[in-house]
N, C-alpha and C positions, 0 to 999 in steps of 0.2 A: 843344206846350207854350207858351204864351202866359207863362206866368210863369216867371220867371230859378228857378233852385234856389239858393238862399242855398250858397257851399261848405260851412260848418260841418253843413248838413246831407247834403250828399255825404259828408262827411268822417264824420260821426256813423254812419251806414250803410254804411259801408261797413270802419267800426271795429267794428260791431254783426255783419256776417256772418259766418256761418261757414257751408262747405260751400256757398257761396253763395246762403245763407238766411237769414232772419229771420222770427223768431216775429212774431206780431198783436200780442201784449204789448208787444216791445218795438219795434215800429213806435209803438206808443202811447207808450213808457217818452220814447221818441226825439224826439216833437212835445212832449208834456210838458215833457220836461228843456230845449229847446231854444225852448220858446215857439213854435211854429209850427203852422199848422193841418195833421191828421193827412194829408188828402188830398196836401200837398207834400211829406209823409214818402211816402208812395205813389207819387207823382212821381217821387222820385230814385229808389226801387225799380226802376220800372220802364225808370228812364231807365241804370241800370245795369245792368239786364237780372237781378236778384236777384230769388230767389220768394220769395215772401209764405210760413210755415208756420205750421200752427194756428190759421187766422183766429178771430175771434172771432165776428162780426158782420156780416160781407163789407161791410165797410167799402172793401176795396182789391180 
């Protein structure tokens, strides 16, 4: 990971999981709400080690 993860969006995902998951939506809800591109919402997913549910688009 060449790029830092902003905390608010560690913080945002990991307010967002449950059963340590997250829907596609609100991985999107997540970069939306937070102004950041989706791929760094995906970043701190993976850097949290939380799965992706429901993707949309295989975006992540």
């Amino acid at each position: 990971m060449s790029e830092e993860i902003p905390e608010n969006v560690i913080e945002a995902v990991k307010a967002a999981a449950a059963d340590n998951r997250v829907t596609c939506a609100q991985a999107h809800w997540i970069a939306a709400d937070l102004e950041v591109p989706v791929p760094l919402v995906g970043r701190a997913l993976d850097l949290l080690e939380i799965k992706l549910s429901r993707c949309q688009l295989g975006c992540f």
